[in-house]
C-alpha positions as a Python dict, from the first residue, in 0.01 Angstrom:
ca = {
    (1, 'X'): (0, 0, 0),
    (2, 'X'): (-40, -140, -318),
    (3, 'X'): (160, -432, -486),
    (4, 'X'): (401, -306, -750),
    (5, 'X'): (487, -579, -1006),
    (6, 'X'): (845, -581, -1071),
    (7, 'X'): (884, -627, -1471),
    (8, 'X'): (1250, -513, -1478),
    (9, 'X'): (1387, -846, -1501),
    (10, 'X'): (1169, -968, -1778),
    (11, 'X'): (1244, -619, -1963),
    (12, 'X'): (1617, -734, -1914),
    (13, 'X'): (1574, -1050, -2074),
    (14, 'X'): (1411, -906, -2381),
    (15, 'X'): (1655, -625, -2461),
    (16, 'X'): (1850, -689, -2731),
    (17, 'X'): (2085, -565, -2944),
    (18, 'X'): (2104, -593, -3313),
    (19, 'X'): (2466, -443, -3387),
    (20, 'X'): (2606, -666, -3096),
    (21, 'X'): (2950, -714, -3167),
    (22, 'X'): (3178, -1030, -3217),
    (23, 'X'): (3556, -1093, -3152),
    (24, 'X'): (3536, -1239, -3511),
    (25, 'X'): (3404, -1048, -3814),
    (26, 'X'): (3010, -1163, -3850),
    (27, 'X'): (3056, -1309, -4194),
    (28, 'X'): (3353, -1501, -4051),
    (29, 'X'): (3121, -1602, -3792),
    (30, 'X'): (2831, -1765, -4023),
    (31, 'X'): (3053, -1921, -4252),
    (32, 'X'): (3200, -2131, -3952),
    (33, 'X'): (2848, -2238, -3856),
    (34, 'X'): (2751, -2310, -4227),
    (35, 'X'): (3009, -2582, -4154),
    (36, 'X'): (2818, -2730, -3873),
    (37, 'X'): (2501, -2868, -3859),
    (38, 'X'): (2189, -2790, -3686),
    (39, 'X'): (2149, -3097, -3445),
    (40, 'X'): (2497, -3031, -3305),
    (41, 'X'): (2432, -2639, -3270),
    (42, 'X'): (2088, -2727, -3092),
    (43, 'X'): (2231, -2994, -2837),
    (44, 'X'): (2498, -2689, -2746),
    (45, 'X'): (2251, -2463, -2692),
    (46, 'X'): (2061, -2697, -2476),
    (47, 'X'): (2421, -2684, -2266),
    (48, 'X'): (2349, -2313, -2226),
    (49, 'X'): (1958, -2330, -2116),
    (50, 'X'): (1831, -2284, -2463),
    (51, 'X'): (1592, -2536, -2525),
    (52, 'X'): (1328, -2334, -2742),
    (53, 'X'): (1538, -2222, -3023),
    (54, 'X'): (1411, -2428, -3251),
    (55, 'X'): (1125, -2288, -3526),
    (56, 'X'): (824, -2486, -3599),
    (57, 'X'): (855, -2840, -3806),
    (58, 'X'): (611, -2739, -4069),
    (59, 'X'): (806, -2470, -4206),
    (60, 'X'): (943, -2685, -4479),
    (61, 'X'): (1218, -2599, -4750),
    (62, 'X'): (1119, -2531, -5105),
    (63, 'X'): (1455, -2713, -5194),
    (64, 'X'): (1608, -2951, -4943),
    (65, 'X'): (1978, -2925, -4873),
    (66, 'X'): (1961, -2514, -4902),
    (67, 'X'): (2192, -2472, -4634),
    (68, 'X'): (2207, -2039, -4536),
    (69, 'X'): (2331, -1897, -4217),
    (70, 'X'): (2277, -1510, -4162),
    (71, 'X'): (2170, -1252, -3908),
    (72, 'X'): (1773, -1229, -3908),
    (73, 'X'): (1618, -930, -4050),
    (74, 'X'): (1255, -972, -3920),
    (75, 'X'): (954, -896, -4067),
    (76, 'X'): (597, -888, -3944),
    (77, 'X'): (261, -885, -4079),
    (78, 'X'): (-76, -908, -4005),
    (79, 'X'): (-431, -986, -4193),
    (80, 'X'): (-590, -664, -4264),
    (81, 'X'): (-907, -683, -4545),
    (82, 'X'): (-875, -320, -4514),
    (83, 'X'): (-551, -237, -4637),
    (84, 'X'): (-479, 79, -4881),
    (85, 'X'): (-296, -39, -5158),
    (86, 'X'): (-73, 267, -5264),
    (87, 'X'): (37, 281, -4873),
    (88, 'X'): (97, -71, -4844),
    (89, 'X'): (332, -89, -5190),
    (90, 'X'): (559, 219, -4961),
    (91, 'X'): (545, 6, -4663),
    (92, 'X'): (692, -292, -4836),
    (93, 'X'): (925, -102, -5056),
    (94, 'X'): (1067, 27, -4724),
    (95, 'X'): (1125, -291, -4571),
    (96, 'X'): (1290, -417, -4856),
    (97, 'X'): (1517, -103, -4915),
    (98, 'X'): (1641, -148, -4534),
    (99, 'X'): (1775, -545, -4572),
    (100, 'X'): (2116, -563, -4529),
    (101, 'X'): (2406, -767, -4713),
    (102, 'X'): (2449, -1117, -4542),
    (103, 'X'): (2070, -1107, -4405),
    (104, 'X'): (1783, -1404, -4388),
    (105, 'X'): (1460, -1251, -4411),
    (106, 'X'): (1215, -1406, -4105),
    (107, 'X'): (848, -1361, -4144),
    (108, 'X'): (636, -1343, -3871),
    (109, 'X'): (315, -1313, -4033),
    (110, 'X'): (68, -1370, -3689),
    (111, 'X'): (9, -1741, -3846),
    (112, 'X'): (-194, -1641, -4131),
    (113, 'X'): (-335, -1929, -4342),
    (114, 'X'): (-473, -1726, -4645),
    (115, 'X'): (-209, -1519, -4819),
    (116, 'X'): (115, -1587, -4973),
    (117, 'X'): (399, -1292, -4813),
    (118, 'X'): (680, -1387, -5060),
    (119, 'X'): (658, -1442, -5428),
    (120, 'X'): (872, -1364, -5725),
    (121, 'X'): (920, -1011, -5739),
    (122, 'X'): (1027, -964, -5373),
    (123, 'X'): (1251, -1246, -5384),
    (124, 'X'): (1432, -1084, -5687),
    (125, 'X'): (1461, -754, -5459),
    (126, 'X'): (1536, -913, -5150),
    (127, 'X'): (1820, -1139, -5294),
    (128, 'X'): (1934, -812, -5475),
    (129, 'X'): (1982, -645, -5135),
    (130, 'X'): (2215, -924, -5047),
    (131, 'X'): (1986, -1148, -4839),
    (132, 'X'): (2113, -1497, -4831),
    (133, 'X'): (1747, -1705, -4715),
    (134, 'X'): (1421, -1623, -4594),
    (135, 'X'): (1206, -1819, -4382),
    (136, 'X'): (813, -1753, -4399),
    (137, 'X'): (589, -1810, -4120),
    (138, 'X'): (321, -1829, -4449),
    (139, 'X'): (278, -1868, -4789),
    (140, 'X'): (466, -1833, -5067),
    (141, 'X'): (373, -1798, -5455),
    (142, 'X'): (563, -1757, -5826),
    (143, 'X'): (758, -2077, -5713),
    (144, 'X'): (907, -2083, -6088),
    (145, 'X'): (1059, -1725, -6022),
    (146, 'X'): (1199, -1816, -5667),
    (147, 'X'): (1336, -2135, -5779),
    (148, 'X'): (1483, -1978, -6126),
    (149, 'X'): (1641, -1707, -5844),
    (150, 'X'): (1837, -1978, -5671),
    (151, 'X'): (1683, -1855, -5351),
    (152, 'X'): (1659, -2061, -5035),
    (153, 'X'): (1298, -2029, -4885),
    (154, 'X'): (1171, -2201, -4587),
    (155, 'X'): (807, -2158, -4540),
    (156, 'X'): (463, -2307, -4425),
    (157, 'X'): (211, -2293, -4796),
    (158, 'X'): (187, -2215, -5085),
    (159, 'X'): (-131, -1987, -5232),
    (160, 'X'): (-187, -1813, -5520),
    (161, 'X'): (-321, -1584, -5320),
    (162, 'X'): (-176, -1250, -5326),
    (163, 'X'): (-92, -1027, -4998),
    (164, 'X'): (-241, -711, -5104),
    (165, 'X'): (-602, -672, -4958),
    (166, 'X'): (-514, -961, -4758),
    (167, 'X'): (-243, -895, -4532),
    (168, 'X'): (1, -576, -4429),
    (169, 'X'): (369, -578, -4323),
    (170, 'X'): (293, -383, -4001),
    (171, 'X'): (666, -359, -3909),
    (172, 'X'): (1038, -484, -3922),
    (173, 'X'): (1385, -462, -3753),
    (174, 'X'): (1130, -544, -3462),
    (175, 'X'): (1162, -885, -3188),
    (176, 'X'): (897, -1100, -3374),
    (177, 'X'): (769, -1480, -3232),
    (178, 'X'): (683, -1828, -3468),
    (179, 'X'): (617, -2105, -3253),
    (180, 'X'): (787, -2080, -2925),
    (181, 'X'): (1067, -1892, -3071),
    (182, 'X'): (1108, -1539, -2973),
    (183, 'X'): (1361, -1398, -3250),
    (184, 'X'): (1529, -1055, -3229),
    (185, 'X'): (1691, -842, -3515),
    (186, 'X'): (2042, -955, -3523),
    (187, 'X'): (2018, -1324, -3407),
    (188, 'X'): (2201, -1604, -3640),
    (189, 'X'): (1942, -1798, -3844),
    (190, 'X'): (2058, -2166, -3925),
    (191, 'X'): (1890, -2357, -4180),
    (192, 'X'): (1980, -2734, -4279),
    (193, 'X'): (1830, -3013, -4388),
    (194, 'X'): (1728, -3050, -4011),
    (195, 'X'): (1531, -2704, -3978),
    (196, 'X'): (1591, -2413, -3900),
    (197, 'X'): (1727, -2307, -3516),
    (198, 'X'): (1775, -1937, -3385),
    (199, 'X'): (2099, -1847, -3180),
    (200, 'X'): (2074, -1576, -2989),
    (201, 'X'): (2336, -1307, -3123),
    (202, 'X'): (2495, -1214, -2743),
    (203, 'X'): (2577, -1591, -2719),
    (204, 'X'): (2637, -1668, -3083),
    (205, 'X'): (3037, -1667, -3047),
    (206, 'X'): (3091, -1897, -2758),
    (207, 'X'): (2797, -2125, -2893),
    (208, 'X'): (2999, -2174, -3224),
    (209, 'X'): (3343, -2224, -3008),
    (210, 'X'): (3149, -2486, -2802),
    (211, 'X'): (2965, -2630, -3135),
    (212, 'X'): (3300, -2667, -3287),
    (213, 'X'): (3447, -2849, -3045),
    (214, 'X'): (3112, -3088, -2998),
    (215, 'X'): (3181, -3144, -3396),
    (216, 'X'): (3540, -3268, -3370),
    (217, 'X'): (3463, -3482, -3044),
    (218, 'X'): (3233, -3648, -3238),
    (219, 'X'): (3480, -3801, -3514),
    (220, 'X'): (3692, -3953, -3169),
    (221, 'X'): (3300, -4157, -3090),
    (222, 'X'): (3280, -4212, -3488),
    (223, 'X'): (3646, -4350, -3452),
    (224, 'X'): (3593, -4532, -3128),
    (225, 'X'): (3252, -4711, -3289),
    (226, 'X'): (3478, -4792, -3590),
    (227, 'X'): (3722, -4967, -3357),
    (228, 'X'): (3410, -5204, -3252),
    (229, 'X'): (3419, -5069, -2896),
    (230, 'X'): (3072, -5090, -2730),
    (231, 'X'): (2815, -4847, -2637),
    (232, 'X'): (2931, -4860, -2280),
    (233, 'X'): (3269, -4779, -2295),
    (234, 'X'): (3182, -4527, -2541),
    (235, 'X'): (2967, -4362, -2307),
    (236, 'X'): (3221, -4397, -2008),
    (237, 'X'): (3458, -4236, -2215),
    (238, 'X'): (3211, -3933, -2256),
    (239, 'X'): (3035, -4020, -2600),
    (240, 'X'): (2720, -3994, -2656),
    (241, 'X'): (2460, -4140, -2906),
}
């Protein structure tokens, strides 16, 4: 009899689900992380078993200190020479018609090195949609209009080159992967100064709770280092460096 591989588990682990509920309203939600930073969220998460949350460190910010939080609306593209221009103008106006209020745009774009997948125009139509950030696995062009847009952009380049006959959006609202990272429609983007981290949306409300906490302990070490006591105490105490 033959060996039948058992998948279910793995198919468990990547379900997800992108209208996943909170006990706190979801803009509530990101403005408490927008309070927090990065390094704290990521040393929570690594509490909880998450230790590859965090998106590669050559995505870089076009302005540094563009702090966004928001629930990822992904995108994903892939190099295609052989693209038809009229249907690839309907495919992106479709993905940029279905971004939601409150959103950061995440481009997977199967690391492409050649073309740039945001410029001006669909920064003016994504940040019209309500989008609050977008980080680009990619290039980006029309820097003037993105930076004249107050945008926050994360990405990898920056080309020239245009997407069309290039590259195709081949689908969004879909799981996508950068780096290690496996991000689903619906998880919380954080961006700082730091980088950028991905919280996983069913866990995103007790990994704020715990952040939060983390945060406030960490004024009692600042206090304690201010009183002169020494690293070991500190650390007996609980503290950490």
């Amino acid at each position: 009899m033959a060996l039948k591989m058992n998948l279910e588990q793995l198919e468990k682990a990547r379900s997800f689900n992108p209208t996943f509920s909170f006990p706190i309203p979801e803009s509530e939600l990101c403005k408490r992380y927008a309070v927090l930073y990065t390094g704290a969220v990521n040393d929570v998460m690594r509490e909880f078993l998450l230790v590859d949350q965090t998106l590669p460190h050559d995505l870089v910010p076009l302005v540094d200190g563009k702090k966004f939080v928001g629930p990822a609306f992904t995108i994903k593209s892939a190099k295609d020479p052989s693209i038809r221009p009229q249907q690839e103008m309907e495919s992106r106006a479709k993905m940029l018609t279905a971004i939601t209020p409150g959103s950061v745009c995440v481009w997977d774009t199967n690391r492409d090195d050649m073309a740039s997948h945001l410029g001006g125009m669909m920064t003016n139509s994504a940040l019209k949609a309500g989008a609050v950030g977008a980080v680009v696995d990619g290039g980006i062009r029309d820097i003037h209009q993105i930076l004249e847009a107050d945008f926050p952009v994360v990405y990898r380049y920056r080309t020239p080159n245009g997407m069309l006959s290039r590259a195709g959006v081949i689908g969004y609202q879909v799981p996508i992967q950068i780096g290690t990272v496996i991000i689903y429609p619906g998880d919380i983007v954080f961006a700082d100064l730091d980088g950028v981290i991905i919280i996983p949306r069913a866990r995103a409300y007790e990994i704020l709770m715990r952040s939060e906490e983390l945060v406030n302990f960490e004024k009692d070490i600042e206090s304690w280092i201010n009183q002169g006591q020494s690293a070991t105490e500190i650390v007996e105490k609980g503290g950490y460096f």
